[in-house]
C-alpha positions as a LaTeX table, in Angstrom:
\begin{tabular}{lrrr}
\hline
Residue & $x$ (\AA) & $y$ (\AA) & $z$ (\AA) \\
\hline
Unk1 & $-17.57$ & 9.18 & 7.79 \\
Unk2 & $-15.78$ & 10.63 & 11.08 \\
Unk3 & $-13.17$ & 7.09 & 11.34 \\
Unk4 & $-10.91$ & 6.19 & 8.81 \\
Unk5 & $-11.55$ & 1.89 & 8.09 \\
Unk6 & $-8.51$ & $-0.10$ & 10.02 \\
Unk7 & $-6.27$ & $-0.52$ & 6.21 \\
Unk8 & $-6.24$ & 3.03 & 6.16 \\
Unk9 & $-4.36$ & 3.63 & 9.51 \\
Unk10 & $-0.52$ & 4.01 & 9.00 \\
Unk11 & 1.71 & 1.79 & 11.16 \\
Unk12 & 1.89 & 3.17 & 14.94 \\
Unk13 & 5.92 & 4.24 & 15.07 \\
Unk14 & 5.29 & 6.56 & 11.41 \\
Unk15 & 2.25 & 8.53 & 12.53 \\
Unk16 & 4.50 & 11.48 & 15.51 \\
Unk17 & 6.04 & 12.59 & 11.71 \\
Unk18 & 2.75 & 13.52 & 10.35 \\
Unk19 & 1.35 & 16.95 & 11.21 \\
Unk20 & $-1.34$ & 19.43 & 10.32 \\
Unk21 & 0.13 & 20.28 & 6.59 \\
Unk22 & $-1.30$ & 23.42 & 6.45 \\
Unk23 & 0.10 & 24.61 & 9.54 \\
Unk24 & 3.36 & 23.22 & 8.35 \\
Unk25 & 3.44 & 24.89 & 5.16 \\
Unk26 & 2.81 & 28.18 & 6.46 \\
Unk27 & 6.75 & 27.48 & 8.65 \\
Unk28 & 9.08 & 29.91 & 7.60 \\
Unk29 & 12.17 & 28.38 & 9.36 \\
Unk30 & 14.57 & 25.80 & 8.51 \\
Unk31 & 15.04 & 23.76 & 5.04 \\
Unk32 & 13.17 & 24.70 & 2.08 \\
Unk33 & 12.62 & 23.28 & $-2.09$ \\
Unk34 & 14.40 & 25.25 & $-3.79$ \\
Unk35 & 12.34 & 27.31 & $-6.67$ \\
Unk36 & 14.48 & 27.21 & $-10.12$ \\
Unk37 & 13.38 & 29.89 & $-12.69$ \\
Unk38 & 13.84 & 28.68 & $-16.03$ \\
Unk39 & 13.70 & 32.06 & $-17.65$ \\
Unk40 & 17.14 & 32.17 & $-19.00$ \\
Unk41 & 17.77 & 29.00 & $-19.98$ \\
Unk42 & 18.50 & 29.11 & $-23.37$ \\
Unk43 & 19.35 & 32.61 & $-23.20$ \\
Unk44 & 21.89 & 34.32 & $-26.05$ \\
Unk45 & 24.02 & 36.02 & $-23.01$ \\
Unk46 & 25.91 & 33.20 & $-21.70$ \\
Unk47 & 26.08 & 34.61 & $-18.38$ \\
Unk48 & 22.33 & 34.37 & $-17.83$ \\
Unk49 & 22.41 & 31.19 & $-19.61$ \\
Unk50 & 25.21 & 29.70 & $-17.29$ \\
Unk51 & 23.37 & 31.11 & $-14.43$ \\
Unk52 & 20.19 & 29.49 & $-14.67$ \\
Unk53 & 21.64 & 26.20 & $-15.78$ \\
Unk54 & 24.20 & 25.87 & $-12.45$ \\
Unk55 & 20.70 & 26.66 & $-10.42$ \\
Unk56 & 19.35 & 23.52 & $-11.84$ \\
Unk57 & 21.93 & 21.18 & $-11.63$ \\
Unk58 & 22.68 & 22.54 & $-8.23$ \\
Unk59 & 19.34 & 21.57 & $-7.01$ \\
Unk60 & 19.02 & 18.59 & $-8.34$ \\
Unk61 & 22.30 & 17.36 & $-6.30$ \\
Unk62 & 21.40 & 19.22 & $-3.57$ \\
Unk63 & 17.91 & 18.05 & $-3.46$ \\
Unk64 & 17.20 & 16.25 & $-6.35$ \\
Unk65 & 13.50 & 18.15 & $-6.30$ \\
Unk66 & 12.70 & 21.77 & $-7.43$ \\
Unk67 & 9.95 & 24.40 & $-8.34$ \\
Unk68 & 10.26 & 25.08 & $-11.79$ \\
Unk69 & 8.74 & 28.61 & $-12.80$ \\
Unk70 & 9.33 & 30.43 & $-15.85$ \\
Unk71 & 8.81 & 26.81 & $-17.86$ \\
Unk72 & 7.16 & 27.82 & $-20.91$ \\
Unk73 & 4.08 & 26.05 & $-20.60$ \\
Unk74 & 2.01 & 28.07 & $-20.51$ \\
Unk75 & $-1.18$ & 28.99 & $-17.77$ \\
Unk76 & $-3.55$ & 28.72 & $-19.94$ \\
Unk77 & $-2.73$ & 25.28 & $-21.11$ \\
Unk78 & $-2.14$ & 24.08 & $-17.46$ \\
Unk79 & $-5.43$ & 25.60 & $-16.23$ \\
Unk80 & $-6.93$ & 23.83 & $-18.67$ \\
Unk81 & $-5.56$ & 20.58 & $-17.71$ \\
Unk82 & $-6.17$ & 21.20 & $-14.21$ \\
Unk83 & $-9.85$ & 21.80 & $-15.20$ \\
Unk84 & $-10.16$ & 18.68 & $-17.18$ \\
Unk85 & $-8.88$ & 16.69 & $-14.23$ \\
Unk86 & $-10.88$ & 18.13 & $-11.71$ \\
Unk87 & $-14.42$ & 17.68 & $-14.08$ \\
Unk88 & $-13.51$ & 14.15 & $-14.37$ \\
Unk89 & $-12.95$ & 13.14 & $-10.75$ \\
Unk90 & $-16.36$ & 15.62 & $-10.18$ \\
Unk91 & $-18.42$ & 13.28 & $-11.57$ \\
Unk92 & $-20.30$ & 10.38 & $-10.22$ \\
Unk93 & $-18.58$ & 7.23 & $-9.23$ \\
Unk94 & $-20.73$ & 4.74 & $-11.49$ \\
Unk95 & $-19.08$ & 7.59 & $-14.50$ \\
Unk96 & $-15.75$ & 7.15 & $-13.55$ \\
Unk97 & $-16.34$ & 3.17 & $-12.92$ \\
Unk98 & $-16.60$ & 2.69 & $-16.41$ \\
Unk99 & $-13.11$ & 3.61 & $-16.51$ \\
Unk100 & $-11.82$ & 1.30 & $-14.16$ \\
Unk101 & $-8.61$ & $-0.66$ & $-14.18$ \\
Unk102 & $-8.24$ & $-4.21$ & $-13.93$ \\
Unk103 & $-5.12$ & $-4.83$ & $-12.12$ \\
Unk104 & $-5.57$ & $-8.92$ & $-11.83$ \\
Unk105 & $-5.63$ & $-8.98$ & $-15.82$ \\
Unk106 & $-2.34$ & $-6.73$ & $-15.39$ \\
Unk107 & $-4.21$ & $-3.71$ & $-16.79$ \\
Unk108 & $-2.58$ & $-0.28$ & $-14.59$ \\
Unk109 & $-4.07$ & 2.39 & $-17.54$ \\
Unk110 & $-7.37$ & 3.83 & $-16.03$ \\
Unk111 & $-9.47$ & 4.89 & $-13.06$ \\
Unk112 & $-8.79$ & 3.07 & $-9.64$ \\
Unk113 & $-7.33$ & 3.48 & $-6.08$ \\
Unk114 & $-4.00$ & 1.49 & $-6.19$ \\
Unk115 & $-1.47$ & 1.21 & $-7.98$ \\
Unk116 & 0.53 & $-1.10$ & $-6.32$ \\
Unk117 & 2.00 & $-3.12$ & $-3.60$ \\
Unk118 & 3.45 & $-0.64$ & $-0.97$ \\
Unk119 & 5.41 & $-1.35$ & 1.61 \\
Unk120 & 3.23 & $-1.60$ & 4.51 \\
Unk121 & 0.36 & $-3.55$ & 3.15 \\
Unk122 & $-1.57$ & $-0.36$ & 4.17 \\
Unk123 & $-4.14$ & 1.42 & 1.76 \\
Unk124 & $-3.37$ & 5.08 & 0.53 \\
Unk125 & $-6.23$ & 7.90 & 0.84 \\
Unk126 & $-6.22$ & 8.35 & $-2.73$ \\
Unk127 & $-7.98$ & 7.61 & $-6.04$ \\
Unk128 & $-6.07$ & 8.47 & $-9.27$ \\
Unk129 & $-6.52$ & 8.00 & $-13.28$ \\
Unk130 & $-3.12$ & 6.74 & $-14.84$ \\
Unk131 & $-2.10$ & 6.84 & $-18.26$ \\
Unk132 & 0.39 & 6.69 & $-20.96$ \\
Unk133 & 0.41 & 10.21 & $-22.44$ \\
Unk134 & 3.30 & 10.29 & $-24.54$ \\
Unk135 & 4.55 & 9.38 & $-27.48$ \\
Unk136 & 1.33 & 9.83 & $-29.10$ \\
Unk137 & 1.65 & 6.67 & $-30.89$ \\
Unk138 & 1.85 & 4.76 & $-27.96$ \\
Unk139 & $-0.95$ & 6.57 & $-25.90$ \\
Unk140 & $-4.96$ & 4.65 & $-25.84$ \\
Unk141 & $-6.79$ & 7.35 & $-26.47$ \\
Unk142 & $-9.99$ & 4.58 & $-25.86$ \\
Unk143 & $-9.14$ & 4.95 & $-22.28$ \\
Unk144 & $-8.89$ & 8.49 & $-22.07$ \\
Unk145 & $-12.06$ & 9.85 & $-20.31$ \\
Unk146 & $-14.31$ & 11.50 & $-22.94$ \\
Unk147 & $-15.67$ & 13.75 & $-20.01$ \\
Unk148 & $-15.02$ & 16.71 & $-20.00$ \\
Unk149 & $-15.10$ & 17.16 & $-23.28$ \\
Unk150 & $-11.40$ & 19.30 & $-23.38$ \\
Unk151 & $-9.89$ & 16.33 & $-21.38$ \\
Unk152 & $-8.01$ & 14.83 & $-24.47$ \\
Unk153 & $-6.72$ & 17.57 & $-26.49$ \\
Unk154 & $-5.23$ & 19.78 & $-23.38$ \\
Unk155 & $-3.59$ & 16.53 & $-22.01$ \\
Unk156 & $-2.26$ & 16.09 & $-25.32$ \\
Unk157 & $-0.85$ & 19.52 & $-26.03$ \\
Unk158 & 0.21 & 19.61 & $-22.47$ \\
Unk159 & 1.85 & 16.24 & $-22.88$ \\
Unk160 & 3.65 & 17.37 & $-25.73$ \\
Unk161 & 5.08 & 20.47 & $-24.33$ \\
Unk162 & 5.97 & 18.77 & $-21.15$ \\
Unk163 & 8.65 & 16.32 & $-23.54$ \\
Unk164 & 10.22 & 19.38 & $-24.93$ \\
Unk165 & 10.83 & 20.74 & $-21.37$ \\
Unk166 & 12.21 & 16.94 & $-20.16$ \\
Unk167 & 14.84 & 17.49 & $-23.54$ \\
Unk168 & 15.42 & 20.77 & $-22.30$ \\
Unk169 & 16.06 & 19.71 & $-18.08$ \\
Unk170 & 18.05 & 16.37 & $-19.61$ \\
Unk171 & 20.16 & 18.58 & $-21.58$ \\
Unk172 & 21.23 & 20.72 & $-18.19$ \\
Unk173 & 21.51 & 17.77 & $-16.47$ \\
Unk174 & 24.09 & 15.66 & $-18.78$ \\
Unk175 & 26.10 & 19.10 & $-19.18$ \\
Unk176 & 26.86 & 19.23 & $-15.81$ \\
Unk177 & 27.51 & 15.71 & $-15.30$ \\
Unk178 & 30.70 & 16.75 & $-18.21$ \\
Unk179 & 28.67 & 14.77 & $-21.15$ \\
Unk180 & 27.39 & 16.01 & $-24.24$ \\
Unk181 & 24.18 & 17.62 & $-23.73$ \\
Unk182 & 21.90 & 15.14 & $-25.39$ \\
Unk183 & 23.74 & 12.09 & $-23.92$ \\
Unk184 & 21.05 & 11.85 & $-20.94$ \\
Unk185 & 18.08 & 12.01 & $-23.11$ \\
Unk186 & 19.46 & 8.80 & $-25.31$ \\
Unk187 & 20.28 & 6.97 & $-22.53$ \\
Unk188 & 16.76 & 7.33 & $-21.78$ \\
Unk189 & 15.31 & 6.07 & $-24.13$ \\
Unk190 & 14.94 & 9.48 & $-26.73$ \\
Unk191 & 11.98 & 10.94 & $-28.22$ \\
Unk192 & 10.94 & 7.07 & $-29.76$ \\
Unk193 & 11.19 & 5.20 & $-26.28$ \\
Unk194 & 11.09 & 7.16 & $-23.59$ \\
Unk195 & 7.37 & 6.84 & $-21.94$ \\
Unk196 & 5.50 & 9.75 & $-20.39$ \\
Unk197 & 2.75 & 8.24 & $-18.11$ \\
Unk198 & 0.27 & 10.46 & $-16.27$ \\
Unk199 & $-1.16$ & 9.47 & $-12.87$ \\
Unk200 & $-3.85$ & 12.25 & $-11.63$ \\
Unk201 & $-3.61$ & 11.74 & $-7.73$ \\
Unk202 & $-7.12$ & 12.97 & $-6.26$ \\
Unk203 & $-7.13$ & 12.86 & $-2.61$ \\
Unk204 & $-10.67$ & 13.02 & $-0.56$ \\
Unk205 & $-10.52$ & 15.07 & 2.59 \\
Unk206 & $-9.66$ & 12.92 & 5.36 \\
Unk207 & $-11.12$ & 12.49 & 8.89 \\
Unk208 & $-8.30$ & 11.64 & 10.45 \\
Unk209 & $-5.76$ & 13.11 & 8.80 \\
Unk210 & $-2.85$ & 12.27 & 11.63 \\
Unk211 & $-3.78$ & 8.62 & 10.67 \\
Unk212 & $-3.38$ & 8.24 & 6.93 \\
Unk213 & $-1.17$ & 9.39 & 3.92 \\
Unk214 & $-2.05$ & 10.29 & 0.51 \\
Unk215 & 0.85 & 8.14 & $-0.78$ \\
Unk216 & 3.65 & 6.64 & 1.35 \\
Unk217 & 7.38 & 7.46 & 1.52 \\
Unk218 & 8.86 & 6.56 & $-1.56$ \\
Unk219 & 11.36 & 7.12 & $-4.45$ \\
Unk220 & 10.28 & 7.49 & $-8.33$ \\
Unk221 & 11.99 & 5.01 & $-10.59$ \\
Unk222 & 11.49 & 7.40 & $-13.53$ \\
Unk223 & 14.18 & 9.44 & $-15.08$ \\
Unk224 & 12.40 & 12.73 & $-14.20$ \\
Unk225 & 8.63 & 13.58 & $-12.98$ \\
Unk226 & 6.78 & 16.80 & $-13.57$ \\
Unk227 & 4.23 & 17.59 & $-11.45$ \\
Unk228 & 1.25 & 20.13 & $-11.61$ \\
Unk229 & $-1.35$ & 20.66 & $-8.39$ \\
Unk230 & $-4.18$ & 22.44 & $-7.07$ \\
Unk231 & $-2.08$ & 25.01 & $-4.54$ \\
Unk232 & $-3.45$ & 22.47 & $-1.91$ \\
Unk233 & $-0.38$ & 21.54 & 0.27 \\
Unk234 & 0.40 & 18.16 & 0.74 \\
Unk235 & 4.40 & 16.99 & $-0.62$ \\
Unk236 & 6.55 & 16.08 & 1.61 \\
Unk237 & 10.37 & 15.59 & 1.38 \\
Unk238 & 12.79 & 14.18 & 3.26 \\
Unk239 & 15.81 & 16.24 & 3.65 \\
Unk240 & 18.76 & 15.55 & 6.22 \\
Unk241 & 16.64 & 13.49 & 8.27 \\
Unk242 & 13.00 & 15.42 & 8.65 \\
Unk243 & 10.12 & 15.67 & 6.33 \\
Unk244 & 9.79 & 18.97 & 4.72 \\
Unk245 & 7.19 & 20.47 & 3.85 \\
Unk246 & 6.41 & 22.00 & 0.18 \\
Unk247 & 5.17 & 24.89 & $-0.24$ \\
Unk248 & 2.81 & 26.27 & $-2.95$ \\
Unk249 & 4.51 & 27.99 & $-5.54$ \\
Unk250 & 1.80 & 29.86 & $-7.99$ \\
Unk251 & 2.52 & 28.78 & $-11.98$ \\
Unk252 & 5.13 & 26.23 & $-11.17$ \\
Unk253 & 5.80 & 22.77 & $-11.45$ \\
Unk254 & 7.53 & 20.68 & $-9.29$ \\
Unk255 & 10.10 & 18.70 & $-10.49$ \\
Unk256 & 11.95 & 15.27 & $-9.46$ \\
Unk257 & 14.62 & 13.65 & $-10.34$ \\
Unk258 & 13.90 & 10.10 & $-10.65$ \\
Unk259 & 15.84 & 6.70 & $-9.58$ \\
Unk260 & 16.48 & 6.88 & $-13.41$ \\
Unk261 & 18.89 & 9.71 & $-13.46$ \\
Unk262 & 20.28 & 8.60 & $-10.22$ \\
Unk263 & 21.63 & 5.62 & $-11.14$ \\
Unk264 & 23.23 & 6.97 & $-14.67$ \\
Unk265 & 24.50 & 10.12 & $-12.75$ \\
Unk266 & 25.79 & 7.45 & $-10.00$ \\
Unk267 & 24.25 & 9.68 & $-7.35$ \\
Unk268 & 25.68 & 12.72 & $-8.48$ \\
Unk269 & 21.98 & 13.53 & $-8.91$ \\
Unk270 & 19.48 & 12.49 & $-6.27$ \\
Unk271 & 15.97 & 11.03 & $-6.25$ \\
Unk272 & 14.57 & 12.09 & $-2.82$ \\
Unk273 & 12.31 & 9.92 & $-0.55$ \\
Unk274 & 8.99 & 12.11 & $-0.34$ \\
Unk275 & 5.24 & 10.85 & 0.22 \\
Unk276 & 1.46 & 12.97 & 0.31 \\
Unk277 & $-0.27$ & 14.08 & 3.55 \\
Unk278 & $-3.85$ & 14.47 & 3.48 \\
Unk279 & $-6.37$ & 17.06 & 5.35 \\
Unk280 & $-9.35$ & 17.04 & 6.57 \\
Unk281 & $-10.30$ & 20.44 & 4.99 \\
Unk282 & $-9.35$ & 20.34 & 1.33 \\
Unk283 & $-9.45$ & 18.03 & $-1.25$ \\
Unk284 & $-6.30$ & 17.64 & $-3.20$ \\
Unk285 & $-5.32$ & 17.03 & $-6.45$ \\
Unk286 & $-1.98$ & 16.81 & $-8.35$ \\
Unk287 & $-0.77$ & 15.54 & $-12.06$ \\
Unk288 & 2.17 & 13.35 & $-12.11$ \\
Unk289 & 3.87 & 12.94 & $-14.87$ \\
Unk290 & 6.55 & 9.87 & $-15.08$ \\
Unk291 & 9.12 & 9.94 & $-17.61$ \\
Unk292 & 9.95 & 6.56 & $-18.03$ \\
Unk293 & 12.44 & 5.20 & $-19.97$ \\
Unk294 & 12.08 & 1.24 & $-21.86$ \\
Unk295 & 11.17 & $-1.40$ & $-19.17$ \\
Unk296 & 13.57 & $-3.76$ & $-21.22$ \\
Unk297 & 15.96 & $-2.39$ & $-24.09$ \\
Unk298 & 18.35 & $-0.26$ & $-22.10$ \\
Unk299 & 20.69 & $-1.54$ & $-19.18$ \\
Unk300 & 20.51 & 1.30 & $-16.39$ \\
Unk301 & 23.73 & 1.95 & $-14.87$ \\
Unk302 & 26.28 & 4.45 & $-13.60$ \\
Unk303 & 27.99 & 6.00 & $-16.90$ \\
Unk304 & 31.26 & 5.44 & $-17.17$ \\
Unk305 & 32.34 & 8.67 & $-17.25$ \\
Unk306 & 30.61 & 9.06 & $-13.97$ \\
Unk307 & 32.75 & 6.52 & $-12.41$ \\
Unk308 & 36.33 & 6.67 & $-11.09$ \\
Unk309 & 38.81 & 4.81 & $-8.85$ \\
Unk310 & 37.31 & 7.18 & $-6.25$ \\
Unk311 & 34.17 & 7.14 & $-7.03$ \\
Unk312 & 33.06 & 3.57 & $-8.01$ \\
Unk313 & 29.43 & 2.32 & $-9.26$ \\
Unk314 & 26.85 & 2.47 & $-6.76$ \\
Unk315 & 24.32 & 0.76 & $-9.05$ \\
Unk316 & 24.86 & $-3.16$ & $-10.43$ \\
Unk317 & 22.83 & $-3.07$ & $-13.90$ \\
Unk318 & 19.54 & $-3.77$ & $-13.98$ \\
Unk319 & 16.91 & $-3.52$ & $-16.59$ \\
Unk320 & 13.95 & $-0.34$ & $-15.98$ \\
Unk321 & 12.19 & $-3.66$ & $-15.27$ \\
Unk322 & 14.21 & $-5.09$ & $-12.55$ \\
Unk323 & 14.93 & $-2.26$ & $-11.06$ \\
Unk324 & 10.85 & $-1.76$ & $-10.44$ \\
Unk325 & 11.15 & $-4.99$ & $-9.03$ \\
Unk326 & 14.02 & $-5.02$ & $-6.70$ \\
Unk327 & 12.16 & $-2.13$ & $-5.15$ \\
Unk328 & 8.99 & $-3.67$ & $-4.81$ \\
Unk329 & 10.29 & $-6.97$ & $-3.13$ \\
Unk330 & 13.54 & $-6.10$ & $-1.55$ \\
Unk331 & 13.34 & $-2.92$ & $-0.44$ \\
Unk332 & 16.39 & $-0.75$ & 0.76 \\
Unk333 & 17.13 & 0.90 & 3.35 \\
Unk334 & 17.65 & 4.91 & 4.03 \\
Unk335 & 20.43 & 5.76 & 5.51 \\
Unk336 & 20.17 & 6.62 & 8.97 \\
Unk337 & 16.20 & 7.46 & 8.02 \\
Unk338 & 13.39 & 6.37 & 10.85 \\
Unk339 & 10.83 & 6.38 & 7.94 \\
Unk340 & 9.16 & 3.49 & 5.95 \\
Unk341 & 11.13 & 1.93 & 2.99 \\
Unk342 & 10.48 & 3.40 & $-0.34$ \\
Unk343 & 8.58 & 1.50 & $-3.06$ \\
Unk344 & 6.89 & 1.74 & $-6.05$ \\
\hline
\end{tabular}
């Protein structure tokens, strides 16, 4: 096709922000995600150690989204991920049909091309697979796609390596908030509750690329996402009041720090509005990972110890539940940001 169908085309005052992403990820000047090596982490000399642990918690006020190299997984295991994802969404539609979703019966798990309402009523230039992928009690593997054939054990192994690196970020991340280092991870939901969900984004090239996005602005409501890619640009961030652009880091992950974290850190940590641009060159693909804690057993709010005469909640409590739906049907505004309303 050379025109994009009418529900694709993003509302007229949003489309002067979006630009040729390649071009814009070649831009050396101005802000850029910061790249966190994880190398020293848990290193015996406590300078290293204390090093790499202020780099982390530094970005994730700063920015609240990171490069992660030196993360232990290793490239093996997320090449073969990668390949699994990209044999699935190679094959024929009718094959990946028999996959599909059924979002009227309240079924998200599966193949399809939304997930849910967005803010503008617009469609995104995207299909995706989502799934629960951790723990492995909890995951279907019935809905799993059985093609390619490695699909289900490297998403599992990945899966599993990916929670030890959430303990290991979560551990960081309630140290510099002044808390005990696994306070984070139980208020999440630990290794019982909380959920990891994949969503494999795979965005077609695009015609009219200045028209569309891949996904729309937006905040996660997890407590962290991981995310893996095919060095195709296309994240976007917005940062003091312009979209930057990502750029591809080789071996790393990108990391955010969801609406979760924000809310128990009481925006000591951030979760940044970012959204997908599309190309008309290159298809895209990326593996989300949502670490999600209980939809209904834990109350999210600031923790007290975060809180102070000076510093006062910023959050009422809400359930993980009502929280997804406050954003979905009363959405909030950023400050001082001309951009669409996040969702999700």
């Amino acid at each position: 096709i050379e025109r994009i169908p009418k529900e694709y085309i993003r509302p007229e005052e949003e489309r002067p922000s979006i630009g040729d992403i390649f071009a814009e990820e070649k831009m050396d000047g101005g802000p850029q995600v910061p790249t966190v090596d994880l190398k020293g982490i848990n290193s015996e000399d406590l300078e290293v150690r204390e090093k790499c642990r202020e780099e982390l918690r530094k970005a994730a006020v700063d920015w609240g989204v990171m490069h992660l190299v030196n993360h232990g997984i290793p490239e093996e295991l997320t090449g073969r991920v990668k390949a699994a994802g990209e044999g699935f969404f190679g094959q024929p539609i009718e094959e990946k049909e028999k996959y599909a979703n059924d979002q009227a019966a309240g079924n998200v798990q599966g193949y399809g091309s939304k997930l849910a309402n967005n803010a503008s009523g617009q469609l995104e230039w995207e299909d995706y697979f989502f799934h629960c992928v951790f723990p492995e009690d909890k995951a279907d593997l019935s809905i799993w796609p059985k093609t390619p054939s490695d699909y289900i054990a490297a998403t599992r192994e990945y899966a599993k390596q990916l929670r030890a690196l959430t303990t290991t970020v979560l551990a960081v991340l309630s140290l510099g908030l002044g808390l005990e280092e696994g306070r984070l991870e139980k208020e999440v939901g630990g290794m019982e509750e909380l959920l990891l969900q994949m969503k494999i984004n795979y965005y077609p090239k695009c015609p009219q690329p200045e028209l569309a996005l891949g996904v729309e602005a937006h905040t996660d409501v997890s407590a962290l996402t991981f995310i893996l890619h095919n060095m195709v640009p296309g994240l976007q961030l917005f940062y003091e009041g312009k979209w930057v652009t990502a750029k591809c880091v080789p071996n790393s992950i990108i990391m955010h720090v969801g609406d979760t974290v924000e809310i128990l850190s009481n925006g000591k940590y951030k979760s940044i509005l970012h959204r997908g641009v599309v190309n008309r060159e290159k298809v895209r693909l990326s593996w989300a990972v949502f670490c999600e804690p209980p939809k209904e057993k834990i109350i999210l709010q600031p923790l007290p110890e975060t809180v102070s005469e000076a510093d006062p909640p910023r959050f009422p409590p809400r359930t993980f539940a009502q929280h997804i739906k406050h954003k979905l049907f009363r959405l909030t505004d950023q400050e001082g940001a001309d951009t669409p309303k996040p969702d999700e």
